[in-house]
Chimera marker file (.cmm) of the C-alpha trace (Angstrom):
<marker_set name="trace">
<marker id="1" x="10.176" y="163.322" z="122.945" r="1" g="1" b="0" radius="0.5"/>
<marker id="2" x="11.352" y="160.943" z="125.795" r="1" g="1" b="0" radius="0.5"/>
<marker id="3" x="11.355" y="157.898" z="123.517" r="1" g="1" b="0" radius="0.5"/>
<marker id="4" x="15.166" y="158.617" z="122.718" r="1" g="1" b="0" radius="0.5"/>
<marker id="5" x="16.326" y="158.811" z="126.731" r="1" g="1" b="0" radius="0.5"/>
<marker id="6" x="14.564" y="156.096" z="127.595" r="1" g="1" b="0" radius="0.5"/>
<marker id="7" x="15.859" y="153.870" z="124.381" r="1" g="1" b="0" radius="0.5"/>
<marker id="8" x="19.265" y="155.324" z="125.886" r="1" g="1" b="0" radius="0.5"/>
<marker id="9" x="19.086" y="154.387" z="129.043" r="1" g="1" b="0" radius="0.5"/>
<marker id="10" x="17.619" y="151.208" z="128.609" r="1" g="1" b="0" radius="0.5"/>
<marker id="11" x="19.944" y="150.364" z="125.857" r="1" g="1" b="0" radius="0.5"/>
<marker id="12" x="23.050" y="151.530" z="128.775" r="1" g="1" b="0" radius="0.5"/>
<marker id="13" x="21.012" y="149.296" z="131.744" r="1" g="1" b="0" radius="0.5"/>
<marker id="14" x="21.506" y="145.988" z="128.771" r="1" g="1" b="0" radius="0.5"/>
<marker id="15" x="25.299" y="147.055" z="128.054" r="1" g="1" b="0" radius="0.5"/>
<marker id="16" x="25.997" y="147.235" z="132.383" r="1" g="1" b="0" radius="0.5"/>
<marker id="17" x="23.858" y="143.945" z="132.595" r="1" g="1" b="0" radius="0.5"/>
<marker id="18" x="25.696" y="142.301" z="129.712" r="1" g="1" b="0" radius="0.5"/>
<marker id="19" x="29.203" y="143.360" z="131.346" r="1" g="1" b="0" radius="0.5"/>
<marker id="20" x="28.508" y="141.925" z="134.616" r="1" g="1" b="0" radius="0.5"/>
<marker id="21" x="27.190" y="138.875" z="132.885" r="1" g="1" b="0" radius="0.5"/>
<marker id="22" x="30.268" y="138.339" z="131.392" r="1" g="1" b="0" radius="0.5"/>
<marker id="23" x="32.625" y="139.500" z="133.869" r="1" g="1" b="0" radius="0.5"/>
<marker id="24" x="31.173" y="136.532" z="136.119" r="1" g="1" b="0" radius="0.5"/>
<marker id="25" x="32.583" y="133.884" z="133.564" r="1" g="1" b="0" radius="0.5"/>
<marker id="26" x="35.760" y="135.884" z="132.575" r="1" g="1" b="0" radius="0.5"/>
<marker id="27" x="38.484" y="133.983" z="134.572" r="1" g="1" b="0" radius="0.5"/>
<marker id="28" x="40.973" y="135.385" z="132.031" r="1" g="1" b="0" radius="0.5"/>
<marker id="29" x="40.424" y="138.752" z="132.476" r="1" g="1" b="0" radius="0.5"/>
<marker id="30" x="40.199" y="138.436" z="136.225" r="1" g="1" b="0" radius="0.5"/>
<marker id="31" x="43.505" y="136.476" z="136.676" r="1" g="1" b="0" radius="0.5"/>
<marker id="32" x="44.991" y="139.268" z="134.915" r="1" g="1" b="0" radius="0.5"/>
<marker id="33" x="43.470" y="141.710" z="137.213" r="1" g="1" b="0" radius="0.5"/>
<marker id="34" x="41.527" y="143.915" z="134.946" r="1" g="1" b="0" radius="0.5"/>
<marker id="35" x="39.153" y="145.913" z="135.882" r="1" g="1" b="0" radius="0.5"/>
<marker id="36" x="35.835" y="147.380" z="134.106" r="1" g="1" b="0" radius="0.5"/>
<marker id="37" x="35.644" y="150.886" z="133.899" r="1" g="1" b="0" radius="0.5"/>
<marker id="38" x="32.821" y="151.622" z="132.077" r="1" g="1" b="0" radius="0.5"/>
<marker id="39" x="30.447" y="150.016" z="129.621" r="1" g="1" b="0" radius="0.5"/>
<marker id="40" x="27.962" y="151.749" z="127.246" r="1" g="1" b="0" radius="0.5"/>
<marker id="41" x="26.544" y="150.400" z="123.921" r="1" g="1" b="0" radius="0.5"/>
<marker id="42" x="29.310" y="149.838" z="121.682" r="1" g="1" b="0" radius="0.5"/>
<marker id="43" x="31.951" y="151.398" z="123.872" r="1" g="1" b="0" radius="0.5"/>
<marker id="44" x="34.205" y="149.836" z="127.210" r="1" g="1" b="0" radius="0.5"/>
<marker id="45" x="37.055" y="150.740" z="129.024" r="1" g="1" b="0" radius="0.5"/>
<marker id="46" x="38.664" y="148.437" z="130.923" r="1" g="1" b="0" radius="0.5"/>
<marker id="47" x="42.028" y="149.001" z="132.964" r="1" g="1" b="0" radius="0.5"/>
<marker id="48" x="45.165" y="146.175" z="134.262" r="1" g="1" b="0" radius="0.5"/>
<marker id="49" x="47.608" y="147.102" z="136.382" r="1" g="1" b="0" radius="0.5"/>
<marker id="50" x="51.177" y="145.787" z="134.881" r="1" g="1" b="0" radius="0.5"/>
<marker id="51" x="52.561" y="143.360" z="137.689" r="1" g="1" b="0" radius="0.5"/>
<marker id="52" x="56.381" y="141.985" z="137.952" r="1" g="1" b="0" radius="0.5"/>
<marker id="53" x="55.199" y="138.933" z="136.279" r="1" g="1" b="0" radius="0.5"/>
<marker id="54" x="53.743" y="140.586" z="133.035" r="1" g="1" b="0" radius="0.5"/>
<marker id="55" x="57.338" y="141.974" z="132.280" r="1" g="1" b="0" radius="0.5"/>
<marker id="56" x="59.421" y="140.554" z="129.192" r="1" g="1" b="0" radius="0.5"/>
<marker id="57" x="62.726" y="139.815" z="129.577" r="1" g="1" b="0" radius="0.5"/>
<marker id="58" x="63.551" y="144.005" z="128.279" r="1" g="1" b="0" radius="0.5"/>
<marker id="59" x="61.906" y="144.595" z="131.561" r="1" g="1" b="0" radius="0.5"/>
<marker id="60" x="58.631" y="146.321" z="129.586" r="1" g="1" b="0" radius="0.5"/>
<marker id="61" x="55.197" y="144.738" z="129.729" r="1" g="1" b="0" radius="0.5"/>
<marker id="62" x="54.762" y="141.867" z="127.536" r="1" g="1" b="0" radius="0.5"/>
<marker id="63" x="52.726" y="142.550" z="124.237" r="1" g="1" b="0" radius="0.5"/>
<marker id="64" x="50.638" y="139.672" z="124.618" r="1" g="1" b="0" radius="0.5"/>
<marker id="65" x="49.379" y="140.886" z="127.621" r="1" g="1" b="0" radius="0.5"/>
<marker id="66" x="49.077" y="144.089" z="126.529" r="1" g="1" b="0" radius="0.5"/>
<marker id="67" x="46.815" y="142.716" z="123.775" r="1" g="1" b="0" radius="0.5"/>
<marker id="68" x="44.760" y="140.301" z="126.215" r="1" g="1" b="0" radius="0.5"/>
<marker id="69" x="43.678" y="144.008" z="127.936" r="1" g="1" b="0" radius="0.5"/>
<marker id="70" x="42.984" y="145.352" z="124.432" r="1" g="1" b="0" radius="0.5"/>
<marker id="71" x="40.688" y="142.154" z="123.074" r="1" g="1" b="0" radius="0.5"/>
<marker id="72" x="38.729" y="142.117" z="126.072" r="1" g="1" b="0" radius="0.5"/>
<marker id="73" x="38.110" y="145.178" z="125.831" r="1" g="1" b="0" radius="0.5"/>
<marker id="74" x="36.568" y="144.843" z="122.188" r="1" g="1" b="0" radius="0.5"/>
<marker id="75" x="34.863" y="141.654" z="123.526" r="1" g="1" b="0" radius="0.5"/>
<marker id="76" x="32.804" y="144.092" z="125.780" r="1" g="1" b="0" radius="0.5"/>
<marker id="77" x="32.309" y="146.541" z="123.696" r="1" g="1" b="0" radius="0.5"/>
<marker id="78" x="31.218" y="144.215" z="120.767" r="1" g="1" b="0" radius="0.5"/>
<marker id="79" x="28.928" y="142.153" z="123.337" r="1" g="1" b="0" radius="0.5"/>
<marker id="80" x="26.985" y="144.794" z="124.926" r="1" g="1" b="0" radius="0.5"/>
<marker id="81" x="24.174" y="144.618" z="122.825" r="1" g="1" b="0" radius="0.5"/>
<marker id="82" x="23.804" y="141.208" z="124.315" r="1" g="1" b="0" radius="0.5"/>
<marker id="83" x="23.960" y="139.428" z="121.086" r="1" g="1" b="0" radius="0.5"/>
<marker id="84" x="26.712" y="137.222" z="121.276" r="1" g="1" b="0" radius="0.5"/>
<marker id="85" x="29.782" y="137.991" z="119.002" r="1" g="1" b="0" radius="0.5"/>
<marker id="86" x="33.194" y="137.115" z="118.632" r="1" g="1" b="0" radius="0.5"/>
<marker id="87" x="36.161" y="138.704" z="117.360" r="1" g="1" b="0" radius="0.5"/>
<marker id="88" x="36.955" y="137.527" z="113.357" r="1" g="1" b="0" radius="0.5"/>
<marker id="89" x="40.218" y="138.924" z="113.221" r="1" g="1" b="0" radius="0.5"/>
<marker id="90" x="42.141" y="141.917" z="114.789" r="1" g="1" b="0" radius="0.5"/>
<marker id="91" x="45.716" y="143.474" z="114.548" r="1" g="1" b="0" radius="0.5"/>
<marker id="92" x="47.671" y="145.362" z="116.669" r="1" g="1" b="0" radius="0.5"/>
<marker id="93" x="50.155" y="148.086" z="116.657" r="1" g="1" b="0" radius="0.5"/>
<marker id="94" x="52.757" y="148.638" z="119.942" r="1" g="1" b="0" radius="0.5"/>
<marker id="95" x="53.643" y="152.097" z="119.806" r="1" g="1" b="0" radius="0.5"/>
<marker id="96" x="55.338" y="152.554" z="123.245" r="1" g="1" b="0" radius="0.5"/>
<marker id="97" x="56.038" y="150.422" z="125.586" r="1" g="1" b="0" radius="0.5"/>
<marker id="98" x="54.188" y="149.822" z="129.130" r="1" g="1" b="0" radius="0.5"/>
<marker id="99" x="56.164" y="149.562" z="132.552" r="1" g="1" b="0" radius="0.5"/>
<marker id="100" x="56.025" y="147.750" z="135.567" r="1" g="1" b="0" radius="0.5"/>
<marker id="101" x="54.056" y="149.266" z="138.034" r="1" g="1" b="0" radius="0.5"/>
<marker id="102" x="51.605" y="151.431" z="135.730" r="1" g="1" b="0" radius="0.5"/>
<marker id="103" x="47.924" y="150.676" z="135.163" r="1" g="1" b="0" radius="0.5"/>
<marker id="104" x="47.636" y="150.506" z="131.674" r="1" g="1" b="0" radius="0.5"/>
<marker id="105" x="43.722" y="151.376" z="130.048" r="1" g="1" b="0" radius="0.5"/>
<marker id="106" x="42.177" y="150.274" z="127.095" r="1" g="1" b="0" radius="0.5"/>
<marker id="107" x="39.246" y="152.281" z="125.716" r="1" g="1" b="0" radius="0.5"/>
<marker id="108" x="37.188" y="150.681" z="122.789" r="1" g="1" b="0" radius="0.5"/>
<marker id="109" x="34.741" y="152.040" z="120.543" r="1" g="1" b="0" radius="0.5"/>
<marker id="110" x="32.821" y="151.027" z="117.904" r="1" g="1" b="0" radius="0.5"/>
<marker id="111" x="33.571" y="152.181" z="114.071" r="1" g="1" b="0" radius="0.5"/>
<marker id="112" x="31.145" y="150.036" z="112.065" r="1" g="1" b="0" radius="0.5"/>
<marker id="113" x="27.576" y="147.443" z="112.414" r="1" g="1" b="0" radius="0.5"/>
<marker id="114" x="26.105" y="145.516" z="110.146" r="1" g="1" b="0" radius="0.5"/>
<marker id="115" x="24.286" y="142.898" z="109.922" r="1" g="1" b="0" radius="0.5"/>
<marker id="116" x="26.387" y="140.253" z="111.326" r="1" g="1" b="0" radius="0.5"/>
<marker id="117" x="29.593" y="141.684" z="111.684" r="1" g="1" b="0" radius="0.5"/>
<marker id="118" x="31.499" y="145.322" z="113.606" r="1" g="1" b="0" radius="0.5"/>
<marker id="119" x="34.395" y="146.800" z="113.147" r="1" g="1" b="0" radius="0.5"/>
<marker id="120" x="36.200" y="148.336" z="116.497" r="1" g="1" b="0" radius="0.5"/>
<marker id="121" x="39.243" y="150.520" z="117.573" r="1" g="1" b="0" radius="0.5"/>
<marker id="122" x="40.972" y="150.193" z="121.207" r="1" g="1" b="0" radius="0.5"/>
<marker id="123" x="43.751" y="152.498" z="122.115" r="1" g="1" b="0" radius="0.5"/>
<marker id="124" x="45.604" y="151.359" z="125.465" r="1" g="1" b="0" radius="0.5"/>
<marker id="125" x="47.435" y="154.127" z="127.280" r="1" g="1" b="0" radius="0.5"/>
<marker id="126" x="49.274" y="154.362" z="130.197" r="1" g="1" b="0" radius="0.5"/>
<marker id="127" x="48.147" y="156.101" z="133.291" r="1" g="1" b="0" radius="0.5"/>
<marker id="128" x="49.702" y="159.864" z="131.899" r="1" g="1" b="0" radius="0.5"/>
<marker id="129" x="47.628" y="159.255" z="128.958" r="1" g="1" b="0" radius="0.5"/>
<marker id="130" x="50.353" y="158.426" z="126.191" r="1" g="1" b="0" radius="0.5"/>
<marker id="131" x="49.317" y="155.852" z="123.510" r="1" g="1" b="0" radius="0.5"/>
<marker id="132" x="50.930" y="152.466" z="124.162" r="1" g="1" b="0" radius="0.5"/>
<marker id="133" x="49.020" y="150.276" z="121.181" r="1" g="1" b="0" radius="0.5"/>
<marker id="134" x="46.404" y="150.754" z="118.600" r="1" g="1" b="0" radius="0.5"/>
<marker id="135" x="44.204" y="147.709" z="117.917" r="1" g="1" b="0" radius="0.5"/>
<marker id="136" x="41.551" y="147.001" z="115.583" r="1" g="1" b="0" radius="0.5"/>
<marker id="137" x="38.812" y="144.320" z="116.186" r="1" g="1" b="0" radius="0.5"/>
<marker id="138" x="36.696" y="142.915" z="113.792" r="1" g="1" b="0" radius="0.5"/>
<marker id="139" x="33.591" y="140.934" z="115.022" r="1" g="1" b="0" radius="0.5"/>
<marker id="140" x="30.637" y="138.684" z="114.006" r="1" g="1" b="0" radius="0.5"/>
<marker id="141" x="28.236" y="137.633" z="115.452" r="1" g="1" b="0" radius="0.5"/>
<marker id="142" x="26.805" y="134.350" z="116.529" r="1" g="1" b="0" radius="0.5"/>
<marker id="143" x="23.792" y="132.289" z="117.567" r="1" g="1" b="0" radius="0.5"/>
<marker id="144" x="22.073" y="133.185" z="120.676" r="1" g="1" b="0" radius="0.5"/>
<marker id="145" x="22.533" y="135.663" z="123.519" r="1" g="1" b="0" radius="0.5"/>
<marker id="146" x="24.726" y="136.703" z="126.736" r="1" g="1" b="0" radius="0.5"/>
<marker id="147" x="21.899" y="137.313" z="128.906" r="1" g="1" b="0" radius="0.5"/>
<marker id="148" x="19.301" y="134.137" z="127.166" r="1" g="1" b="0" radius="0.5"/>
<marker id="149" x="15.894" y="135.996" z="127.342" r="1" g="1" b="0" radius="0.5"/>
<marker id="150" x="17.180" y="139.284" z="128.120" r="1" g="1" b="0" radius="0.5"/>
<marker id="151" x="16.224" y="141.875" z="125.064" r="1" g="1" b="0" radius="0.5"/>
<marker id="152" x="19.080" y="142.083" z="122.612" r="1" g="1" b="0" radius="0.5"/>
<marker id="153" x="20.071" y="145.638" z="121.162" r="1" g="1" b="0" radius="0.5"/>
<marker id="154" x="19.183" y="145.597" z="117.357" r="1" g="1" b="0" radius="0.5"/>
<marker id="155" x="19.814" y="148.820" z="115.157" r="1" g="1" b="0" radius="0.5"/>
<link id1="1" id2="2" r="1" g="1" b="0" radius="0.2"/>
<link id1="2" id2="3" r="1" g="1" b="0" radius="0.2"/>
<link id1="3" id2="4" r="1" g="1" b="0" radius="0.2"/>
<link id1="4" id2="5" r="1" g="1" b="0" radius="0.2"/>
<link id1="5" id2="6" r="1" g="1" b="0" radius="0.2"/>
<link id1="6" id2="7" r="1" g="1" b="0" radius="0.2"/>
<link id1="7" id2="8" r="1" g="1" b="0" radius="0.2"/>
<link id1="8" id2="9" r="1" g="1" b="0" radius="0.2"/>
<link id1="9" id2="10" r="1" g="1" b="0" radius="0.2"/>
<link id1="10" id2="11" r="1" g="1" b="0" radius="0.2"/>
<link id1="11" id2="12" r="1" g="1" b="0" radius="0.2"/>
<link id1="12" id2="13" r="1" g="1" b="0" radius="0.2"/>
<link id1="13" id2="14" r="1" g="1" b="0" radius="0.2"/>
<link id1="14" id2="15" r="1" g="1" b="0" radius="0.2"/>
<link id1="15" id2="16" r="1" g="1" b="0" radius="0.2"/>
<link id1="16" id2="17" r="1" g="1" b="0" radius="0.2"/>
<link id1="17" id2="18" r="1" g="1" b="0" radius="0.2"/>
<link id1="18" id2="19" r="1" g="1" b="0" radius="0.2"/>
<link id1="19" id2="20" r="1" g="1" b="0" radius="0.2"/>
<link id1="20" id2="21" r="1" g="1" b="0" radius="0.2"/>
<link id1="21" id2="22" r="1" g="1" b="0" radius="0.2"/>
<link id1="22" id2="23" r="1" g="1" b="0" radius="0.2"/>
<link id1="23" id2="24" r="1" g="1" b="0" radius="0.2"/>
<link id1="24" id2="25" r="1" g="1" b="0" radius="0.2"/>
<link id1="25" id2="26" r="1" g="1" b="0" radius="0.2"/>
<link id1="26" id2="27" r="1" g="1" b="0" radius="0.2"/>
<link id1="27" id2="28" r="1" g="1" b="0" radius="0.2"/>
<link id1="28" id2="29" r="1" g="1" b="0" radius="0.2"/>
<link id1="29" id2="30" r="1" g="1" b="0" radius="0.2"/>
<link id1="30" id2="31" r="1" g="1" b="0" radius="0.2"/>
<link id1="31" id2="32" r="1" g="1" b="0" radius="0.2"/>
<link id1="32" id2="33" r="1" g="1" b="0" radius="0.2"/>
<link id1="33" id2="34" r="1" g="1" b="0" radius="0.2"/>
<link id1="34" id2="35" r="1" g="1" b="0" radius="0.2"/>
<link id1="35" id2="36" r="1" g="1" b="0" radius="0.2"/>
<link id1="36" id2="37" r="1" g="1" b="0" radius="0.2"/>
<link id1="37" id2="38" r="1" g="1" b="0" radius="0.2"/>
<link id1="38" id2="39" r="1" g="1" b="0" radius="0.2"/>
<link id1="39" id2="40" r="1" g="1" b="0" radius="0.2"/>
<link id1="40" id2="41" r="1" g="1" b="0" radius="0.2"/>
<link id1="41" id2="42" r="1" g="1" b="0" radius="0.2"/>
<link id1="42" id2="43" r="1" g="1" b="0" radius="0.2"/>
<link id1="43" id2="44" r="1" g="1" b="0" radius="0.2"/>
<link id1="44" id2="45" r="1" g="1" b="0" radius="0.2"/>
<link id1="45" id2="46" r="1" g="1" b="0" radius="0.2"/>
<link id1="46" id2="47" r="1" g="1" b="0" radius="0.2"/>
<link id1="47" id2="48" r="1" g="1" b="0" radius="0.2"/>
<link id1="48" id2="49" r="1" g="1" b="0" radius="0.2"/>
<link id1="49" id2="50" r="1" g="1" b="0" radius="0.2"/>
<link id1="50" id2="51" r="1" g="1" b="0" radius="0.2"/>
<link id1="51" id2="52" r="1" g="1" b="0" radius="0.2"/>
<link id1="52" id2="53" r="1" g="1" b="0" radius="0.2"/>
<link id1="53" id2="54" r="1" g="1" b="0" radius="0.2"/>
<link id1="54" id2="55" r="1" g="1" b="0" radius="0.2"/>
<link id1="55" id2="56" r="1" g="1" b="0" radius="0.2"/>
<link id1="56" id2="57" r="1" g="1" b="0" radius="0.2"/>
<link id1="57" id2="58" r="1" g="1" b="0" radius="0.2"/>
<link id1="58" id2="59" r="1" g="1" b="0" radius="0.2"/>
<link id1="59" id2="60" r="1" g="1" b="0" radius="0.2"/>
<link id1="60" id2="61" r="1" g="1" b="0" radius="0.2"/>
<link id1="61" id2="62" r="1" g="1" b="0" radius="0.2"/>
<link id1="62" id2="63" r="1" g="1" b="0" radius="0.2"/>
<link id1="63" id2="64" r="1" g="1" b="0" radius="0.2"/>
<link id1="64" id2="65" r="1" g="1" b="0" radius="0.2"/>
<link id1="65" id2="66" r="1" g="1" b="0" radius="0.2"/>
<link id1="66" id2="67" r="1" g="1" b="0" radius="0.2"/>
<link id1="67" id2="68" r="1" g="1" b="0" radius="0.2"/>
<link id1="68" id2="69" r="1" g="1" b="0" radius="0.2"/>
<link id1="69" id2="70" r="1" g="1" b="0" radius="0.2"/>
<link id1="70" id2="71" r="1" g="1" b="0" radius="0.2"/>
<link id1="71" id2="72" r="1" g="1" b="0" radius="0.2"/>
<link id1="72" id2="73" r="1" g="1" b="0" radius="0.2"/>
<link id1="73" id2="74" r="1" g="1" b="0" radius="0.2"/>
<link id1="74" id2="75" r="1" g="1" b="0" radius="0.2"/>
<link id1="75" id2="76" r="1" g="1" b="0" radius="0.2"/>
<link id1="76" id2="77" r="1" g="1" b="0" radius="0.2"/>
<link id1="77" id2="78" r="1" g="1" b="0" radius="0.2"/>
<link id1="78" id2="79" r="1" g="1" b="0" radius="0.2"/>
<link id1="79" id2="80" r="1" g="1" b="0" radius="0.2"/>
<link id1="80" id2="81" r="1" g="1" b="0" radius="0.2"/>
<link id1="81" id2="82" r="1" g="1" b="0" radius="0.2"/>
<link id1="82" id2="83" r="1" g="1" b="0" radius="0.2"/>
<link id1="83" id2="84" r="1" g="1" b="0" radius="0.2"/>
<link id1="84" id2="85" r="1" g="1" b="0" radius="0.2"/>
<link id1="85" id2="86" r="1" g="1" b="0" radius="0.2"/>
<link id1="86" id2="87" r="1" g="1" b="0" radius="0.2"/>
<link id1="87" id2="88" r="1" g="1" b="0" radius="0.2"/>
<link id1="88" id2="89" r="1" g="1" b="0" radius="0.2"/>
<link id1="89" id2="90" r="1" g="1" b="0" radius="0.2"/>
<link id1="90" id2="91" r="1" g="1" b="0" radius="0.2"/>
<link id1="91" id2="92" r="1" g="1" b="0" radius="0.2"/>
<link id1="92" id2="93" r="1" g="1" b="0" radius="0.2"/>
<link id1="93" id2="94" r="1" g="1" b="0" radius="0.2"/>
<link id1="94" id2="95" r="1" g="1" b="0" radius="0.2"/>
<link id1="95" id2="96" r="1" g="1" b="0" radius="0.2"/>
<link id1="96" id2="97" r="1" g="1" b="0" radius="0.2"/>
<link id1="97" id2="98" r="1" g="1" b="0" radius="0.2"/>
<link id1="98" id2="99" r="1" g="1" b="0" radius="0.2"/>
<link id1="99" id2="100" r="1" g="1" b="0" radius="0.2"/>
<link id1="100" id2="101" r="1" g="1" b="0" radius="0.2"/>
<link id1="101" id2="102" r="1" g="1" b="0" radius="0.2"/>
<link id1="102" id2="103" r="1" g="1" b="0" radius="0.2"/>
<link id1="103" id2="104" r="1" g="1" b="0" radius="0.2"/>
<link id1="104" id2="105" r="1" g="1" b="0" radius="0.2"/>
<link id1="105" id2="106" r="1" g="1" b="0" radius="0.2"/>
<link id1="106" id2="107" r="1" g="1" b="0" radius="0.2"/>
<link id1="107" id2="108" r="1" g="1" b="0" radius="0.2"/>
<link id1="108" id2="109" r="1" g="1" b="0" radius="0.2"/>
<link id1="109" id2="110" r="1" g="1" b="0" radius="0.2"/>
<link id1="110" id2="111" r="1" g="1" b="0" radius="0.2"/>
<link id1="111" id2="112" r="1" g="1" b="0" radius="0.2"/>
<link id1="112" id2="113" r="1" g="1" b="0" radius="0.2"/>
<link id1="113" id2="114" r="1" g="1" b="0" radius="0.2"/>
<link id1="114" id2="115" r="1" g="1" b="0" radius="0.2"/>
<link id1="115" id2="116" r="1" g="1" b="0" radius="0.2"/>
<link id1="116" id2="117" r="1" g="1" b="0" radius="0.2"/>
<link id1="117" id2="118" r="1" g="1" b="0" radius="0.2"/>
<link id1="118" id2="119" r="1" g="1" b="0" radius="0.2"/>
<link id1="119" id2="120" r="1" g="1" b="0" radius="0.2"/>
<link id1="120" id2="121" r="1" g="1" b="0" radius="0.2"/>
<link id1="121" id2="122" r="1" g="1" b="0" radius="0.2"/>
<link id1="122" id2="123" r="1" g="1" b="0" radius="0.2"/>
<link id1="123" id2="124" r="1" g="1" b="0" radius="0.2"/>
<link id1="124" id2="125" r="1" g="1" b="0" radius="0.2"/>
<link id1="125" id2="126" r="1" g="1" b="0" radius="0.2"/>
<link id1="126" id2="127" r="1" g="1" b="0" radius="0.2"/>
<link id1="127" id2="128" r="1" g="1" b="0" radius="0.2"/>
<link id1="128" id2="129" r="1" g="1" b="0" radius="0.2"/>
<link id1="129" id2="130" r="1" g="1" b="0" radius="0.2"/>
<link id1="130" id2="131" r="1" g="1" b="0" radius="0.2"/>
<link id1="131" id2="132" r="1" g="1" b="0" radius="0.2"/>
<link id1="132" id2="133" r="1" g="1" b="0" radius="0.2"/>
<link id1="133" id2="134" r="1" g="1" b="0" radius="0.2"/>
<link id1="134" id2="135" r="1" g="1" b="0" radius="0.2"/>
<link id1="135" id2="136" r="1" g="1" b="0" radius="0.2"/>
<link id1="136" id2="137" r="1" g="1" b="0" radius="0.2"/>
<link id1="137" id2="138" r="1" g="1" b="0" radius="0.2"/>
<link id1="138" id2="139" r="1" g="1" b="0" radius="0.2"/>
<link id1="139" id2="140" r="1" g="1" b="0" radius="0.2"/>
<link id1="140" id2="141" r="1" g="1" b="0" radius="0.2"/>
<link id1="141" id2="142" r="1" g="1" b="0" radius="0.2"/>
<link id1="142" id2="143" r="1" g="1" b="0" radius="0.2"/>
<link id1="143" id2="144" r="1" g="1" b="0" radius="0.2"/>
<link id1="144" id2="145" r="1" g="1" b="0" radius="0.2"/>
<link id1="145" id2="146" r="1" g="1" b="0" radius="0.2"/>
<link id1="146" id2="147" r="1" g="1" b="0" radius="0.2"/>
<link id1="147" id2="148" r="1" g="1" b="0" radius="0.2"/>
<link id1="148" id2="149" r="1" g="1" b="0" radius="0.2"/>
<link id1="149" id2="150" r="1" g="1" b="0" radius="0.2"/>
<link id1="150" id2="151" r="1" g="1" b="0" radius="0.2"/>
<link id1="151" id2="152" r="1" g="1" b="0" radius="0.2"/>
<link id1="152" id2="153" r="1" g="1" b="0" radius="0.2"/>
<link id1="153" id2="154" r="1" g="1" b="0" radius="0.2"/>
<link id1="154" id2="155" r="1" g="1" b="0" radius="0.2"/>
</marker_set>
């Protein structure tokens, strides 16, 4: 009866240890000033405040950057079984636009694993909540491990 907690909680304890694993090497994502909300197995929110230089020229944050928040977001959600994966192809749809000023979120969560490869949904929002873009992620995974040694999440 306390086999599924403690699966949970372990499997949570490898998703936080992956994360900070990561975040460690993630220059990108630190330039940018994200910031890790939370983690869980299959799941990650991450949040970016939109600075004066992430405007386009239509004063509105640029896409690109709007889709850096929503990939890494996907990269730590698709990671935190500490199996290393990487994203196969995604898409992205901008459905409002984000504004200077605003902390933008992107929440990920996981749709499909199999075998080598995931499928996973991010929705970034602004901070009242409304939907700025809807992303899709697909991953695969690769050779080895975030964490070498540490025990990977398998299903």
């Amino acid at each position: 009866m306390t086999d599924t907690p403690v699966d949970a909680a372990a499997a949570q304890e490898l998703a936080e240890a992956v994360a900070e694993a990561m975040w460690s090497r993630d220059r990108a994502a630190q330039a940018l000033g994200m910031r890790i909300d939370s983690v869980a197995p299959g799941r990650a929110s991450l949040s970016m405040p939109v600075r004066s230089d992430m405007v386009n020229g239509h004063h509105i944050c640029h896409g690109g950057l709007i889709f850096a928040l929503a990939d890494t977001a996907f990269a730590y959600a698709c990671n935190a079984y500490n199996l290393n994966t990487v994203g196969s192809g995604c898409s992205i749809d901008y459905v409002a636009p984000g504004k200077e000023g605003d902390t933008l979120q992107a929440i990920a969560v996981e749709r499909s694993r199999s075998g080598r490869t995931g499928v996973y949904d991010v929705v970034v929002r602004d901070g009242a909540g409304r939907d700025l873009a809807l992303f899709r992620g697909k991953s695969y995974r690769i050779a080895g491990e975030v964490i070498a040694g540490l025990a990977a999440g398998q299903r």
